[in-house]
C-alpha positions in Angstrom: -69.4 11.0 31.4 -65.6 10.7 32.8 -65.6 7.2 32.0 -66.6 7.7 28.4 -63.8 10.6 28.2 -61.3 8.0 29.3 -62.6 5.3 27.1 -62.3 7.9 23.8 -58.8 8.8 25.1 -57.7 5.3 25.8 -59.1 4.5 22.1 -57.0 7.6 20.6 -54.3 6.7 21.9 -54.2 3.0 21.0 -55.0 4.3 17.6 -51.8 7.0 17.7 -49.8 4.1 18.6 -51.1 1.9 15.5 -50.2 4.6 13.2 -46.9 5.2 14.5 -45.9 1.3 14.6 -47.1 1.1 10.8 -45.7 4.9 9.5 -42.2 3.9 7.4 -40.2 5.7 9.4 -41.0 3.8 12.5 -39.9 0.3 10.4 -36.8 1.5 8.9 -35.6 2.6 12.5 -36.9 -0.7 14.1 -35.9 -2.9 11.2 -32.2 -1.5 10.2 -28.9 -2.5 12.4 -27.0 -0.6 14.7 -23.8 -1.7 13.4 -21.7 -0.4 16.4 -23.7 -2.4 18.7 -23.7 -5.5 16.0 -19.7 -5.6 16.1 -19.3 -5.2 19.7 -22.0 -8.4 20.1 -20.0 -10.6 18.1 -16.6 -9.7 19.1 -15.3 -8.8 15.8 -14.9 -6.0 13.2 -15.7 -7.1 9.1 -13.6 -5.0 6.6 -13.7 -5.7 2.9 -10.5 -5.2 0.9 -9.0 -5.8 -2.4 -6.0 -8.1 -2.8 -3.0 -5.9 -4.1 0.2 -5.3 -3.2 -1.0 -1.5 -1.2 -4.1 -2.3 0.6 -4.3 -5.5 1.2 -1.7 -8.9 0.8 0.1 -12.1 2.3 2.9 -11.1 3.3 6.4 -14.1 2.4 6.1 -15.3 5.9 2.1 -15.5 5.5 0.9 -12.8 7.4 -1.5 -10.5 6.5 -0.1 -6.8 5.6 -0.6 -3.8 3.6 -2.1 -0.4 4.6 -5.6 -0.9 4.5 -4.8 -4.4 7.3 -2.5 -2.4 9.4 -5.0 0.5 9.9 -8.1 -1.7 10.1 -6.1 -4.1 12.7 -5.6 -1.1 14.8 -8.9 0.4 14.3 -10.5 -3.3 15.9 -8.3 -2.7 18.4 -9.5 0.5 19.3 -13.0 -0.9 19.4 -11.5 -3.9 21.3 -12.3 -6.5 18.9 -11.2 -9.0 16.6 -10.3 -8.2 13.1 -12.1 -10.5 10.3 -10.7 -9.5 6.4 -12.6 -10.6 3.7 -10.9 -10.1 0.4 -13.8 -9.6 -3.0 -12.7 -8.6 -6.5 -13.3 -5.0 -7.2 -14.8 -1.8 -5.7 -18.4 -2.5 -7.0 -18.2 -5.4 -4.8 -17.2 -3.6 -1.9 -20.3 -1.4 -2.0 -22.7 -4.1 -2.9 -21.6 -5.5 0.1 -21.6 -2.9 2.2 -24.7 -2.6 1.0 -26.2 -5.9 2.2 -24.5 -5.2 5.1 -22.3 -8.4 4.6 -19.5 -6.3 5.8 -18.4 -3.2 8.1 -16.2 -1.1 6.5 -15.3 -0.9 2.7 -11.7 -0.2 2.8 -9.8 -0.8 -0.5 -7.9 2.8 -1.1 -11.0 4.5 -2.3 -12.0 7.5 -3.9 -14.1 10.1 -2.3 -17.8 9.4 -4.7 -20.1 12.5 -4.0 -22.8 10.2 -5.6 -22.5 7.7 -2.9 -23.5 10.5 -0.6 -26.9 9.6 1.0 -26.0 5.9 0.1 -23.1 5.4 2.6 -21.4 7.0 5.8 -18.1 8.6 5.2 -14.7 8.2 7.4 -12.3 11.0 7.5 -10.2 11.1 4.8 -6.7 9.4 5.9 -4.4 9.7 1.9 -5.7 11.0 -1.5 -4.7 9.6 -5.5 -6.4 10.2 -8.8 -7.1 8.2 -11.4 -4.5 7.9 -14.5 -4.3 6.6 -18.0 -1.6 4.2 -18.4 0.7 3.5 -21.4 3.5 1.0 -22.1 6.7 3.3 -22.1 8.0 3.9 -26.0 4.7 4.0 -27.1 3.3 7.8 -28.0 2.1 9.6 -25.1 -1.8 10.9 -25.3 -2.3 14.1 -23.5 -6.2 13.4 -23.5 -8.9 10.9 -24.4 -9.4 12.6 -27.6 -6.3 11.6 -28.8 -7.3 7.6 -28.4 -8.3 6.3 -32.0 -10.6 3.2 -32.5 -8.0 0.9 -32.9 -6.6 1.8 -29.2 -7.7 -1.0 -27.0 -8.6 0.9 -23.9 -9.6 -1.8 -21.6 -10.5 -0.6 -17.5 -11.3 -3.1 -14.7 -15.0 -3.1 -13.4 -15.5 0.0 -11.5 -19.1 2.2 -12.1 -17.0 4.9 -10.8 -14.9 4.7 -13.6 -17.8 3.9 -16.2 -19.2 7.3 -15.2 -16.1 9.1 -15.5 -15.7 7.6 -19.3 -19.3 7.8 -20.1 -19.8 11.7 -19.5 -16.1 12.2 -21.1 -18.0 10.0 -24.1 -20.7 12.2 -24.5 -17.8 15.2 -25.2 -16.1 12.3 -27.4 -18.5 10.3 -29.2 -15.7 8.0 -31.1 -14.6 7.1 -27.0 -14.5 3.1 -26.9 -13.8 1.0 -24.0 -13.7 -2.3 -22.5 -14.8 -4.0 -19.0 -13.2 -7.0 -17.5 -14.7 -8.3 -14.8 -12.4 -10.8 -14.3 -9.0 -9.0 -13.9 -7.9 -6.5 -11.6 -6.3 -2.9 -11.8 -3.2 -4.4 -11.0 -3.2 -7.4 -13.7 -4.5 -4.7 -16.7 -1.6 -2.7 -15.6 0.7 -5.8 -16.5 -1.2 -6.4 -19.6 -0.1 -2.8 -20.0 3.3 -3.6 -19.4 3.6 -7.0 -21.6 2.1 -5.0 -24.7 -1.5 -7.0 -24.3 -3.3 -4.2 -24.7 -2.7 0.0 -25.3 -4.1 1.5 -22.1 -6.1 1.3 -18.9 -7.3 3.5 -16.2 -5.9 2.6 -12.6 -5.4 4.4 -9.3 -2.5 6.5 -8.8 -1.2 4.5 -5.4 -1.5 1.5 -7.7 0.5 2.7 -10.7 3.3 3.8 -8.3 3.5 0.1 -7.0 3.1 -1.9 -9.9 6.0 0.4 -11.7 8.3 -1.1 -9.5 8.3 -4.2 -11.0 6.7 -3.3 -14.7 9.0 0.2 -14.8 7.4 -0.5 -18.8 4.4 1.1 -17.4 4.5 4.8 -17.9 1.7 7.9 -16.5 -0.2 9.1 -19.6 -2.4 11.9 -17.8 -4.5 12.2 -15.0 -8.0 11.4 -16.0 -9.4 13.0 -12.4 -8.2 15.5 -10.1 -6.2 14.3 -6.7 -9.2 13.5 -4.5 -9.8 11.9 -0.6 -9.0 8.7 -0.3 -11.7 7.5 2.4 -13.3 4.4 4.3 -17.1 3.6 3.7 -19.7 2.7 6.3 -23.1 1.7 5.9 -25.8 4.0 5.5 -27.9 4.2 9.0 -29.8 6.5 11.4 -26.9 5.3 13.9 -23.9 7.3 14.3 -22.0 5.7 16.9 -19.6 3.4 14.5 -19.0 7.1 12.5 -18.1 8.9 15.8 -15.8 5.7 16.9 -14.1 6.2 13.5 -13.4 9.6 13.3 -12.0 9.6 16.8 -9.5 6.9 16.2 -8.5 9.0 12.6 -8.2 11.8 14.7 -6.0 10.0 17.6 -4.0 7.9 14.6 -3.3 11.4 12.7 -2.0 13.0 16.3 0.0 9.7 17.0 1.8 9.6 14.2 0.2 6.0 13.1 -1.4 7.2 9.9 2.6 8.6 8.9 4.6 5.7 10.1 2.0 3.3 8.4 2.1 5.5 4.8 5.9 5.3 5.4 5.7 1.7 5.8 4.0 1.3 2.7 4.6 4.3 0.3 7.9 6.1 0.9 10.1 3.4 -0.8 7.8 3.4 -3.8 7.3 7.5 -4.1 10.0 7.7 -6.1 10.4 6.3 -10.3 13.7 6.0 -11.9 12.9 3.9 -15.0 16.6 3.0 -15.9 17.3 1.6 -12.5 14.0 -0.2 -12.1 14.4 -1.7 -15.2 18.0 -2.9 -14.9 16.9 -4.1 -11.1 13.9 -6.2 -12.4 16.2 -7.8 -15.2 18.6 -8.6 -12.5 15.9 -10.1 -10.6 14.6 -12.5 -13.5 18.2 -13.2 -15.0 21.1 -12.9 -12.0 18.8 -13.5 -8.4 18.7 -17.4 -9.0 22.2 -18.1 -9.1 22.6 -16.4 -5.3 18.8 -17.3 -4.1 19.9 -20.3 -1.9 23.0 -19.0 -0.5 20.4 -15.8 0.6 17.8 -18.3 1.9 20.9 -20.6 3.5 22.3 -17.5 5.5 19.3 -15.5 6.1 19.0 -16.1 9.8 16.4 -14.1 11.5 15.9 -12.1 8.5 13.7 -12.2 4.9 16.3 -13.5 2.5 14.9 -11.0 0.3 15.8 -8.1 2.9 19.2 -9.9 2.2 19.1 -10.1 -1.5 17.7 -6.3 -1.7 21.1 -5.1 0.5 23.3 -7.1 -1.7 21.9 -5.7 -4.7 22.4 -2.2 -3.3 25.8 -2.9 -2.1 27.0 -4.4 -5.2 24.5 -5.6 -8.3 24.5 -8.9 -7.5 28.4 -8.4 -8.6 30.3 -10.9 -6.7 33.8 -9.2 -7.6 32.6 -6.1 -7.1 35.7 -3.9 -5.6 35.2 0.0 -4.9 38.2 3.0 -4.9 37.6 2.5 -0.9 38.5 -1.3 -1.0 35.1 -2.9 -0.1 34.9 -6.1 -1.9 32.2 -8.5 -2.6 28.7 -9.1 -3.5 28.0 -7.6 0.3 31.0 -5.4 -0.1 32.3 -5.9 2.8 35.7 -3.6 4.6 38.8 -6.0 5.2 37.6 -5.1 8.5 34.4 -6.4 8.8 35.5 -9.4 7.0 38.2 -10.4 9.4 36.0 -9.8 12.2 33.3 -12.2 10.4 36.4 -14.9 10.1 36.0 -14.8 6.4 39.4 -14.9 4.2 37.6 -14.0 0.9 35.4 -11.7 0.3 35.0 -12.1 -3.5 33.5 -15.9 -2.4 29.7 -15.1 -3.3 29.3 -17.3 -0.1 31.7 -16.3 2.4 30.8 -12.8 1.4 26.7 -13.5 2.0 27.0 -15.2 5.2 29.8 -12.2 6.7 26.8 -9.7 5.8 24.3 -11.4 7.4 26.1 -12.2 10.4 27.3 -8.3 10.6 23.8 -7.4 9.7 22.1 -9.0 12.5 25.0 -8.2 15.3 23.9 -4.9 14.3 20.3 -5.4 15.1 21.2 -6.5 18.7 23.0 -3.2 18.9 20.2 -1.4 18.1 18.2 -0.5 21.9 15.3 -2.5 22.9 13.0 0.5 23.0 12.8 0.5 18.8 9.7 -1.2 18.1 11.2 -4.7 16.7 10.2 -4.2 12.9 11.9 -1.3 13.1 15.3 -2.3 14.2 16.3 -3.4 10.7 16.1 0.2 9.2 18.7 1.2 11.7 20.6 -1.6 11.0 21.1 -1.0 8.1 21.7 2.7 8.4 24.7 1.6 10.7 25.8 -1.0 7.9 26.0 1.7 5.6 27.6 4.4 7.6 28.5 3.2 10.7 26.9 2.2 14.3 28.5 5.4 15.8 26.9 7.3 13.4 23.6 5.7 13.9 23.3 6.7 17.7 24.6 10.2 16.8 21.5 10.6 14.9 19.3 9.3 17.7 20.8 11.7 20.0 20.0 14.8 17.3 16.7 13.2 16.6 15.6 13.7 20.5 17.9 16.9 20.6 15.2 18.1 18.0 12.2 17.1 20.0 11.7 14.1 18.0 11.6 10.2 19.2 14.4 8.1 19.0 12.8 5.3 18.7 10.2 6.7 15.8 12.0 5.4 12.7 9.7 8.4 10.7 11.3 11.1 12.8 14.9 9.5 12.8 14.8 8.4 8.8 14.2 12.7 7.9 17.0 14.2 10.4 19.7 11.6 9.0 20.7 14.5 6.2 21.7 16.8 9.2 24.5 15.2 10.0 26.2 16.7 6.9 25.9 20.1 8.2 27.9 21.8 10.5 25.8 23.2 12.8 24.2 19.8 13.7 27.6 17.0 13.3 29.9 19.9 15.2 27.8 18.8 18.4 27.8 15.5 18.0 30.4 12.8 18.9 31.2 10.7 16.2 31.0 14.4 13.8 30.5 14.5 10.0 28.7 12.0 8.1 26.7 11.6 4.9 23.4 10.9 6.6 21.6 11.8 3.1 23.4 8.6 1.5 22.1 6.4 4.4 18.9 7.7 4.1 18.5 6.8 0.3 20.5 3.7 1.3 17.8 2.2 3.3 14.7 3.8 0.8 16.3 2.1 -2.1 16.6 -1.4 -0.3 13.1 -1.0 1.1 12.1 -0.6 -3.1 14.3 -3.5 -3.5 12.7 -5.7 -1.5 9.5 -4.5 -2.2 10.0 -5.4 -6.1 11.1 -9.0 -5.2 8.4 -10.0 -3.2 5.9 -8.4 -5.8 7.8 -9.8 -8.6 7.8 -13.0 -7.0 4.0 -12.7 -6.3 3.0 -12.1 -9.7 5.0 -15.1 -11.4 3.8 -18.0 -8.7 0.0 -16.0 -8.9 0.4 -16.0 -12.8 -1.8 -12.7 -12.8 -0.5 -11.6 -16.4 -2.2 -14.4 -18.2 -2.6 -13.9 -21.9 -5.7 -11.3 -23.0 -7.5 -14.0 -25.5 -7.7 -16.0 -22.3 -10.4 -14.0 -20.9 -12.1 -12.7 -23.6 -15.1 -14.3 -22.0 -15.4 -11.4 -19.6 -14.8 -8.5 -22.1 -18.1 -6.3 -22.5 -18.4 -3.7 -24.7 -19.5 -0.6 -23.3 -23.4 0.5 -23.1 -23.3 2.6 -26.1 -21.6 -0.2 -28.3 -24.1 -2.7 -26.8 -27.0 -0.6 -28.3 -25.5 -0.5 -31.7 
């Protein structure tokens, strides 16, 4: 009798054990990846991007930059790994390959999609944007999509996000048209914006900031969306440990500072729009930069000739006689000072006047102390040219005064104002100075800079090619299909 009561128990539970290797639950846990594990078994970390000039770009010296690179280089090294980018064409990409789990992260500035809720895992949110309607500027301004006739050509990249959005707004607005290209991106309908090709598309906010400084033409109808959390995207899995690894390095990169200094890096010099001096700047780039663009490659020493070119268009326009009420002369307008010191005898010669500035420019990066992270150097450089090297380490001193670091350029860049008022110059050495000019000094040559490059990138890429040339990847949307 005890042996058949071991036999039947033996039996049940071979039989318990069948069911439970065959019930679904049991095969989606034994068949799906733990992707924390996965990344730390081959050494690297796979994030998919975008190419634009925000998230994700090559850089003039051809290294890889941008916002979404810096934070995902520092998240693989948080996991102790190597970073591997790959780059695909849109958002719906990015999930359908995060979906066949070709890559680890989706990280391309997007949106926080409540729909995508039980598809993927969610990072914290690290920025936020919206999504806008875009105009050419001196066109009339819509205030909504009810004021779009038929003959508008509205024409958005692909994005099911967005063909959501526009489908419920159609079912409000039945005359609603629109247009999908698959084959160019937010940033190249923006300059199809710009260049008149077509009346309006839909972009992210972050993007339209960007590509206005080097289309100012392209002008903010509306938002289409509220702000929202900008996020990253994980796969969807049982397995939490890559989640938990991510929000603890958020967490750590939001108490560190490196989420600021990186949106500082990236977005501060672009925050702000002044269409008048964008638009004379990128005419001066197309028109005036070639005739000086080998005597700024020629003298550029350890510097980006464009860094160069961005301070002399600050300093002076690209205006080699340029002469101020103080006496500073020059395309670099340089002091009589500076200029003797540089052993240069004019400094209306575009050329003698280039290669003083850039010799004066990069004695003042070896003033600045070896504790500055060396990317950084340059800003304080610069902040010296304009106002002077005393003044520079004055605001050093208030910045750590203040309980800030001295070698943070985000905490020195925001205290440079105080040393106009009283309370804060009285204690310092070198006293009184216009700190809020410097600091506007070095914002405006970071947008300079910024506008070259992009402008640059755009002509040798040829992104704004002609509408009719890809007509082939037009659709119409589903409802105009159907009729």
């Amino acid at each position: 009798m005890k042996g058949l009561v071991i036999r039947i128990s033996v039996a049940l539970a071979l039989l318990l054990w069948a069911v439970d290797m065959v019930f679904p639950w049991q095969q989606i846990i034994r068949s799906e990846a733990n992707h924390y594990e996965a990344i730390q078994e081959r050494g690297a970390l796979v994030v998919g991007t975008v190419n634009n000039s925000v998230s994700y770009f090559i850089d003039p010296n051809g290294n890889p930059a941008g916002l979404e690179y810096d934070l995902s280089k520092a998240f693989a090294d948080y996991l102790g790994v190597k970073l591997e980018v790959k780059s695909l064409d849109n958002s719906d990409a990015l999930f359908e390959a995060l979906q066949n789990n070709e890559i680890d992260i989706a990280a391309a500035n997007l949106l926080h999609q409540q729909r995508y809720q039980n598809q993927f895992q969610f990072g914290p949110a690290y920025t936020s944007a919206s999504w806008q309607l875009v105009y050419r500027k001196g066109k009339d301004k819509p205030r909504s999509l009810a004021q779009l006739s038929a003959k508008d050509k509205l024409v958005i990249a692909k994005s099911e996000e967005l063909l959501n959005i526009l489908s419920a707004e159609q079912k409000k607005q039945p005359a609603l048209s629109w247009q999908t290209s698959s084959q160019l991106s937010q940033e190249a309908l923006l300059l199809q914006v710009a260049e008149g090709k077509i009346d309006y598309t839909i972009a992210n906010s972050i993007d339209v900031s960007a590509a206005q400084q080097i289309k100012p033409e392209i002008a903010v109808a509306f938002d289409i969306t509220d702000e929202a959390d900008v996020h990253w995207y994980l796969p969807s899995s049982s397995y939490s440990e890559l989640q938990a690894a991510l929000l603890d390095f958020m967490n750590g990169a939001i108490e560190n500072g490196l989420i600021a200094r990186i949106e500082e890096k990236y977005f501060s010099h672009i925050a702000q729009f002044d269409y008048v001096d964008i638009k004379s700047y990128t005419d001066a780039i197309e028109k005036t930069l070639p005739k000086y663009t080998a005597l700024f490659e020629k003298y550029k020493g350890e510097l980006d000739w464009r860094l160069l070119a961005a301070v002399a268009y600050q300093e002076s326009h690209w205006n080699e006689d340029a002469t101020s009420p103080t006496g500073v002369r020059g395309i670099m307008m340089l002091t009589k000072a500076t200029a003797d010191r540089m052993n240069i005898n004019d400094r209306t010669d575009a050329e003698q006047s280039i290669k003083a500035g850039s010799e004066y420019l990069h004695w003042l990066v070896s003033q600045v102390p070896n504790s500055v992270p060396q990317e950084d150097k340059i800003w304080y450089a610069l902040t010296a040219y304009n106002m002077g090297l005393g003044h520079m380490l004055d605001v050093r001193r208030l910045t750590k005064t203040l309980g800030g670091d001295p070698d943070n350029w985000l905490d020195v860049k925001k205290n440079l104002p105080l040393l106009a008022e009283k309370q804060h110059y009285s204690k310092l050495k070198y006293g009184y100075a216009r700190g809020y000019e410097a600091f506007q000094y070095v914002e405006n040559i970071r947008r300079y800079m910024n506008s070259i490059t992009n402008y640059h990138r755009v002509q040798e890429d040829q992104i704004s090619q002609p509408l009719e040339n890809v007509t082939d990847s037009i659709m119409m949307t589903p409802q105009e299909s159907q009729n």
